[in-house]
N, CA, C and O of each residue as an XYZ file, in Angstrom:
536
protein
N      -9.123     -2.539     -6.068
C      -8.061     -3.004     -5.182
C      -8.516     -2.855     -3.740
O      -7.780     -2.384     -2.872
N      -9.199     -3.086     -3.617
C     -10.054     -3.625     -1.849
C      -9.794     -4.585     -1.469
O     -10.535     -4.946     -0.554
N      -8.980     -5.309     -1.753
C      -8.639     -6.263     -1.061
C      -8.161     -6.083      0.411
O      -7.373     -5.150      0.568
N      -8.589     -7.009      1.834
C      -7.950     -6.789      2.824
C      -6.426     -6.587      3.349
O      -5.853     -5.822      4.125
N      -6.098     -7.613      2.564
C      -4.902     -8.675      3.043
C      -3.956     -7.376      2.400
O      -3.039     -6.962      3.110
N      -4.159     -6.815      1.215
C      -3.135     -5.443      0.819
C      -3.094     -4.419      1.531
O      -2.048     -3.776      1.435
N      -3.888     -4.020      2.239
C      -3.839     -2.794      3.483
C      -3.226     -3.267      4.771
O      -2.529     -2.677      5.597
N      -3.649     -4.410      4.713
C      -3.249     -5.618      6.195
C      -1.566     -5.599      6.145
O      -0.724     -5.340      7.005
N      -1.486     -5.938      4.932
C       0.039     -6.182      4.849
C       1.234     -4.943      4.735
O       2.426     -5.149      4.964
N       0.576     -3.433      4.276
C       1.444     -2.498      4.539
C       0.924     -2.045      5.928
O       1.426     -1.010      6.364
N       0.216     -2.519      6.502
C      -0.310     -1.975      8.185
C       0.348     -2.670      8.968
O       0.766     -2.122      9.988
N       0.715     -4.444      8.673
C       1.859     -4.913      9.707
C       3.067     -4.610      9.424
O       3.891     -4.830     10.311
N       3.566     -4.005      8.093
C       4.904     -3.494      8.435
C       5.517     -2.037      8.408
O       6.701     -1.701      8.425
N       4.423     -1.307      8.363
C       4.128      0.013      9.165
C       4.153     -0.222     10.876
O       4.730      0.608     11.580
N       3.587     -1.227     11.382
C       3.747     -1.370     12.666
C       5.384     -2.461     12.822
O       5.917     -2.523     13.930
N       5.696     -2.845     12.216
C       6.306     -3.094     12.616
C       8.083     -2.371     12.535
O       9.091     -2.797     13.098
N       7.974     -1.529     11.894
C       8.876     -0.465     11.748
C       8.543      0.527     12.887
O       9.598      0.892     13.405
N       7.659      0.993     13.361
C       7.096      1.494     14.657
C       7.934      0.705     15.628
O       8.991      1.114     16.109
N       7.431     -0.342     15.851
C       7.978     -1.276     17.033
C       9.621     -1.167     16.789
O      10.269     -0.768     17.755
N      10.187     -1.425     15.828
C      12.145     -1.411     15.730
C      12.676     -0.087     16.450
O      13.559      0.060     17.295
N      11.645      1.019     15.685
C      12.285      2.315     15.950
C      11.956      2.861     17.466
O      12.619      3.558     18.235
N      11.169      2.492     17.532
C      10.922      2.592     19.544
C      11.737      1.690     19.746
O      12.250      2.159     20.762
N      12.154      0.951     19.610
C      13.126     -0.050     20.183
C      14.572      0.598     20.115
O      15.351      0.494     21.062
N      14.820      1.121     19.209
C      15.919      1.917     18.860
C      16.288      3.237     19.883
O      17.264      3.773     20.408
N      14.440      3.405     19.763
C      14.781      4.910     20.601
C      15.036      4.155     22.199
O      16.013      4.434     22.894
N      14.303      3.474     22.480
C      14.778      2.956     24.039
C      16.341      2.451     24.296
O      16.804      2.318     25.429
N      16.907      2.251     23.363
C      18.260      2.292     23.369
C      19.245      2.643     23.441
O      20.298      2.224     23.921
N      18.609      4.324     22.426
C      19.593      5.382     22.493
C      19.809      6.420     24.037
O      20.722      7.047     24.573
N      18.124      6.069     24.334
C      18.023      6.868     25.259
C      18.617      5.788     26.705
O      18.545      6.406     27.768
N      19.047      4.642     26.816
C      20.033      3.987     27.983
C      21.372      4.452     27.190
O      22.001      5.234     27.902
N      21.729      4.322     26.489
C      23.166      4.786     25.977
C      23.146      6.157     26.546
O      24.224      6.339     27.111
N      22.246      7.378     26.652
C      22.296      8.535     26.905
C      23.169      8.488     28.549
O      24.181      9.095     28.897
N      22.502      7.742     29.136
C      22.314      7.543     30.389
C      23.282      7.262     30.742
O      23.601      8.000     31.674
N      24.484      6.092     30.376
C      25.603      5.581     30.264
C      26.730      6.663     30.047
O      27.660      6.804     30.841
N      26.568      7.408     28.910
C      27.373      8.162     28.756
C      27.480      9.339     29.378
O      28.475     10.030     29.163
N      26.407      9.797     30.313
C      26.492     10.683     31.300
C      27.038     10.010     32.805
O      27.725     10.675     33.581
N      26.575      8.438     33.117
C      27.022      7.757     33.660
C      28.884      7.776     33.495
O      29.624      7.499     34.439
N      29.256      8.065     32.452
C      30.884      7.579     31.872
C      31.106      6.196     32.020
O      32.165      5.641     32.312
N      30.061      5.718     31.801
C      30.208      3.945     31.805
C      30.895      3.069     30.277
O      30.211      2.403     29.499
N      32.294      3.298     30.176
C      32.614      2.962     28.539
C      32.029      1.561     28.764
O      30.947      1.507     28.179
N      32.268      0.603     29.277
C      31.437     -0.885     29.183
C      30.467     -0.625     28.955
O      30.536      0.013     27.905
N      29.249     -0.710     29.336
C      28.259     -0.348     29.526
C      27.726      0.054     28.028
O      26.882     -0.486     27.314
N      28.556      1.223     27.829
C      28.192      2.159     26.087
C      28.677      1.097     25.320
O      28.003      0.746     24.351
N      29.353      0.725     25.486
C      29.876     -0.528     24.406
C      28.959     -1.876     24.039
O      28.726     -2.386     22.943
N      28.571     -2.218     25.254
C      27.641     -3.353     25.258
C      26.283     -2.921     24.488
O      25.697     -3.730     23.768
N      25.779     -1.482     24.699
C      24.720     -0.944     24.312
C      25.039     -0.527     22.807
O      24.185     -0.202     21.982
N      26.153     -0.579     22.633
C      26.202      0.252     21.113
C      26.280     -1.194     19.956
O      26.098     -1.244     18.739
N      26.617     -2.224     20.923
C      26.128     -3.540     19.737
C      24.869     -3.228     20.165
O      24.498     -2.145     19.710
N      24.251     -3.650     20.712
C      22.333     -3.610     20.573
C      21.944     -2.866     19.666
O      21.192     -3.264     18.777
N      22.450     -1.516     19.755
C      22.423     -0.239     18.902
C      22.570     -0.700     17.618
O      21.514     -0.493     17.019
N      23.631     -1.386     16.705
C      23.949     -1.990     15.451
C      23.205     -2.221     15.116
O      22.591     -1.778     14.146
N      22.751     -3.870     16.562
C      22.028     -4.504     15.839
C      20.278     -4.335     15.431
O      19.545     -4.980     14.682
N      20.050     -3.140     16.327
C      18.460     -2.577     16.343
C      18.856     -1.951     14.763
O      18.174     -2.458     13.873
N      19.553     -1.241     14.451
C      19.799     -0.153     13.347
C      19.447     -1.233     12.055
O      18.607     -0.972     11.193
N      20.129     -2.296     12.089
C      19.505     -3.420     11.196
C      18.699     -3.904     10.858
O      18.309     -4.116      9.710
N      18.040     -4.341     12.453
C      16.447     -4.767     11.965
C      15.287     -3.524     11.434
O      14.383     -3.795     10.643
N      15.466     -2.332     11.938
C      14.744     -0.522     11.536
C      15.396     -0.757      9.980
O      14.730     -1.714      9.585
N      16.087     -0.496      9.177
C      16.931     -0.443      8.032
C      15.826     -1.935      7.389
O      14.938     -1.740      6.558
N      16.039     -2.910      7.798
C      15.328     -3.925      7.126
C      13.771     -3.692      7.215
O      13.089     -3.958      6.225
N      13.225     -3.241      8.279
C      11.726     -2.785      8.339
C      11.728     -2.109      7.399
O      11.142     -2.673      6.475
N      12.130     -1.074      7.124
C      11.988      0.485      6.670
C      11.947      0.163      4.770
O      11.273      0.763      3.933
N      13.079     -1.163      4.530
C      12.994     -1.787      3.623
C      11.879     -2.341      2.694
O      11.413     -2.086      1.584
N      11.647     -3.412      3.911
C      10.376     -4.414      3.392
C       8.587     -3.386      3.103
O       7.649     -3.741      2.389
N       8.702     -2.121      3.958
C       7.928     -1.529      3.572
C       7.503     -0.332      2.067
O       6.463      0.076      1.549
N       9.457     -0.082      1.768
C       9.266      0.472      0.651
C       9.085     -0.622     -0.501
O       8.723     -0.279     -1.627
N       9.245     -1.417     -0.304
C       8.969     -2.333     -1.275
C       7.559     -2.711     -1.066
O       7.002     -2.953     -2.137
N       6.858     -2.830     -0.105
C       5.357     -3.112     -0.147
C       4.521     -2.020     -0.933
O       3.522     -2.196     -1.632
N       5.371     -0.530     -0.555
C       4.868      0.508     -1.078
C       5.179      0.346     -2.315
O       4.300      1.058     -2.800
N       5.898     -0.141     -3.417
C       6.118      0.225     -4.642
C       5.420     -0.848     -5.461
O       5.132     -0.574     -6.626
N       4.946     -2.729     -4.680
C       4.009     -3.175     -5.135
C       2.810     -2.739     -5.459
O       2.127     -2.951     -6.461
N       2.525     -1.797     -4.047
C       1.163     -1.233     -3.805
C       0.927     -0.202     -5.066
O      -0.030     -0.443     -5.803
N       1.653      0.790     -5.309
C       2.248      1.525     -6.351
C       1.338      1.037     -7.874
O       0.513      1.533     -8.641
N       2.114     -0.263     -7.700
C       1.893     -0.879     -9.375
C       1.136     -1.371     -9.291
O       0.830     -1.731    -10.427
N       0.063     -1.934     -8.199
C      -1.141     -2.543     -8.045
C      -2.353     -1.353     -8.408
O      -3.450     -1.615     -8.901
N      -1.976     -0.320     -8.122
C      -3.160      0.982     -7.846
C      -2.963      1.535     -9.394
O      -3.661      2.504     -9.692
N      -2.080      1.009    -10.400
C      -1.951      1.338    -11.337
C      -1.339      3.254    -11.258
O      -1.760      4.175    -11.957
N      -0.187      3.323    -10.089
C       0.581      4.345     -9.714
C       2.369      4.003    -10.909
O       2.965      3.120    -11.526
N       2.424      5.207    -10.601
C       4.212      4.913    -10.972
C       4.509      4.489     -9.499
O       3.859      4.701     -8.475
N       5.998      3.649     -9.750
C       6.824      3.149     -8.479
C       6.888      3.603     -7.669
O       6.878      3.080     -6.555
N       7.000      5.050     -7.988
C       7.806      6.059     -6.959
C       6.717      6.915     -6.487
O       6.952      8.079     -6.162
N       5.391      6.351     -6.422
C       4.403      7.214     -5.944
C       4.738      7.247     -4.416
O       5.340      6.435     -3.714
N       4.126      8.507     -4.114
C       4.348      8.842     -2.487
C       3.011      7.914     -1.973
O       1.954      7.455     -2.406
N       3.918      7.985     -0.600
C       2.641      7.628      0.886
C       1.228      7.716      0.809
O       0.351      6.871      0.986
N       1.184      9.230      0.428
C      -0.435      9.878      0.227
C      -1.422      9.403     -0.428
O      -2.556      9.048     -0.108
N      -0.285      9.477     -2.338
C      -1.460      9.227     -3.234
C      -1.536      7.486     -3.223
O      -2.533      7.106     -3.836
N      -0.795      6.480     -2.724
C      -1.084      5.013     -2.234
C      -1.954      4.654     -1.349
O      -2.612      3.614     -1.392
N      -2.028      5.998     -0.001
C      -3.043      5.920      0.743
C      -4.768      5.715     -0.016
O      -5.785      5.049      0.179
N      -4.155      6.972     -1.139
C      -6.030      7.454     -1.190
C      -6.222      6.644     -2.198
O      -7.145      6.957     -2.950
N      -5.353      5.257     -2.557
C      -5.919      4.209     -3.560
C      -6.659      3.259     -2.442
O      -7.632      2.709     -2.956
N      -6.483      2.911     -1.077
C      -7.497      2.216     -0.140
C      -9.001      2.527     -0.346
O      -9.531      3.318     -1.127
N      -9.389      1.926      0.310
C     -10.880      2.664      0.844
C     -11.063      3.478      1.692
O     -10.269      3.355      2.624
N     -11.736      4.239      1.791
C     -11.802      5.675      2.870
C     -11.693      5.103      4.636
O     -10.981      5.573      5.524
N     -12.467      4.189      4.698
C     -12.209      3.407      5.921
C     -10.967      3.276      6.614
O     -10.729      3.095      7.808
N     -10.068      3.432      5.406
C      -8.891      2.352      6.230
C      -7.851      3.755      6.050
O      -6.861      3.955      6.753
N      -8.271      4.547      5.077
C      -7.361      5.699      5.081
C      -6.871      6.565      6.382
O      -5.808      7.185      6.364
N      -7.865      6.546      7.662
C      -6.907      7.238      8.750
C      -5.793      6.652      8.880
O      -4.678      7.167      8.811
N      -6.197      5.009      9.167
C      -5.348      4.408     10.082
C      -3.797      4.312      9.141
O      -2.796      4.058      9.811
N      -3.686      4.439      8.189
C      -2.643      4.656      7.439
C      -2.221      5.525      7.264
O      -1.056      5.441      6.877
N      -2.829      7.001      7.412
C      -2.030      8.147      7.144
C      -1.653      8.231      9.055
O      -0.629      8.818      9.405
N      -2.176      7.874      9.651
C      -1.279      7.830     11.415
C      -0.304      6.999     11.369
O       0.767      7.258     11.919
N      -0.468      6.142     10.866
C       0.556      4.895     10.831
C       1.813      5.639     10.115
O       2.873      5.674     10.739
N       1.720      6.334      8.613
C       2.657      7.308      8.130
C       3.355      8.663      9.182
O       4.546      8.894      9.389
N       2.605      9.117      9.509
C       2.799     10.266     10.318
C       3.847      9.643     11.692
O       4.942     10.006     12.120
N       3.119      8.809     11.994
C       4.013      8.372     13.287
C       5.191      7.972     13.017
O       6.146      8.322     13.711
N       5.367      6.866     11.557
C       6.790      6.858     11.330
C       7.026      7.706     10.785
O       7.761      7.065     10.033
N       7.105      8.758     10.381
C       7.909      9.903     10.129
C       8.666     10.114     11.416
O       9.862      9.937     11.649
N       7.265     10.717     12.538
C       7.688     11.060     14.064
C       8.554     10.884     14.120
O       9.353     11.768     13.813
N       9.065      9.446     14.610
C       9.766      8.582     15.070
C      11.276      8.607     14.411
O      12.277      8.426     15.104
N      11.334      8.903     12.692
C      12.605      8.630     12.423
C      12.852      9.698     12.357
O      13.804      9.722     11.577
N      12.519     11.260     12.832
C      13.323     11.994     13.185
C      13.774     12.403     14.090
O      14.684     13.232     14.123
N      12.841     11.550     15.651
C      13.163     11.509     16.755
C      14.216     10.902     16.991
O      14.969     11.343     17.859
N      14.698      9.133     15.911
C      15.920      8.494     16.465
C      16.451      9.120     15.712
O      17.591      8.829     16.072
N      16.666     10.126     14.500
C      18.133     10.878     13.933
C      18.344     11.210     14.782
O      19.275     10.601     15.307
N      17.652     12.533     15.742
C      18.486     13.143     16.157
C      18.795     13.105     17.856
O      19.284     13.967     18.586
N      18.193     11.461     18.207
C      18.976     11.036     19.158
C      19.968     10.218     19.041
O      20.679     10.025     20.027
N      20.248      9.529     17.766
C      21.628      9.288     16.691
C      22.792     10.569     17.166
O      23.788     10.448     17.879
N      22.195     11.922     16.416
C      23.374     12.851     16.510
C      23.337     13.822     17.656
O      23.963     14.882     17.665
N      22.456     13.328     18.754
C      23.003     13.460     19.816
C      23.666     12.962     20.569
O      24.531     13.456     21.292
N      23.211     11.605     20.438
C      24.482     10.583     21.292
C      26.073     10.618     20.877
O      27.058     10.253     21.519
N      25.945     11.269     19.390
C      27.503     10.738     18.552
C      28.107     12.023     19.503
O      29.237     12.004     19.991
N      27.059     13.228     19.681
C      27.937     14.560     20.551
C      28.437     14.415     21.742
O      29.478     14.903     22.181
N      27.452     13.530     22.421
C      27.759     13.435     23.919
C      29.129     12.622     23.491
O      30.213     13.204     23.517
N      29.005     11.134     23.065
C      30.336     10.472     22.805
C      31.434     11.558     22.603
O      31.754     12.024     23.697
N      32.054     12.065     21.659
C      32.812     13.336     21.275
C      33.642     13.941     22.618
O      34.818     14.126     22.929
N      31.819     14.207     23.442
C      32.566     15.398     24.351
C      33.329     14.085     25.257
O      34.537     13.939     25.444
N      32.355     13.326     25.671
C      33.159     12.666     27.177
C      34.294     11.517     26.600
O      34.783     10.672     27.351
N      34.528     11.591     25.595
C      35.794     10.665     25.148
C      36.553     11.581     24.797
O      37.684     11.096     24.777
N      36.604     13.225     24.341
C      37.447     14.286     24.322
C      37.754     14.518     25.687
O      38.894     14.972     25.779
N      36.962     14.334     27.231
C      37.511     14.666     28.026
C      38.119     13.512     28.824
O      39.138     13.842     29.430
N      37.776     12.355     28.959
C      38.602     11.305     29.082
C      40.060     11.269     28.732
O      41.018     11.117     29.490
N      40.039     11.438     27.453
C      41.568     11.533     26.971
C      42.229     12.962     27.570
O      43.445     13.084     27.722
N      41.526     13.736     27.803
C      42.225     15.311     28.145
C      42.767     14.668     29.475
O      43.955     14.655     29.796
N      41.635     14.091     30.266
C      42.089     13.962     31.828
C      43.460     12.528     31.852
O      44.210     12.655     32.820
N      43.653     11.812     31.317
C      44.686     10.944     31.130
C      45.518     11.564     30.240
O      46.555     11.009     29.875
């Protein structure tokens, strides 16, 4: 299973789940900004973007577990083989760039959780004190 085009193809949507979720994170982090701002427009306008980034990350994140579970049954793996042992069915060549490519999206989706459940706190507090002050 050396084929190019099979490493090629979980490497563009490894990158391209990279690209959503930075996109995501640049989002959360202007929403941050807003809501220290107390800009409710502003958070509002940003929190559709927000949806709609969460959709296209959710559909990335998708199309790749499914590349992974082809890859899986191609390497003569069970479905549910992990990241790792799919990696070390490549060729050694190509194995960094895929276990960084893994690693980074990991990074990344625990960087936008928990700028997810930080933003939901900030929301909380300054719409708890909004309403206190009216």
């Amino acid at each position: 299973m050396e084929t190019q085009l099979e490493w090629d193809q979980l490497v563009d949507s490894l990158r391209d789940e990279l690209q959503e979720k930075g996109g995501l994170i640049r989002l959360l982090n202007q929403q941050t900004e807003l809501l220290y701002q107390r800009d409710p427009r502003g958070n509002e306008r940003v929190e559709e973007q927000i949806r709609g980034q969460l959709r296209l990350v959710s559909r990335c994140t998708q199309g790749r577990e499914l590349i992974l579970r082809e890859t899986a049954t191609r390497l003569n793996l069970r479905e549910e083989a992990d990241a790792t042992e799919i990696v070390h069915g490549f060729p050694e060549y190509v194995q960094p760039l895929l276990e960084a490519l893994f690693t980074e999206v990991e990074r990344l989706s625990g960087r936008m959780q928990e700028r997810l459940r930080q933003n939901q706190e900030l929301k909380v507090r300054f719409l708890s004190e909004a309403t206190s002050i009216v």
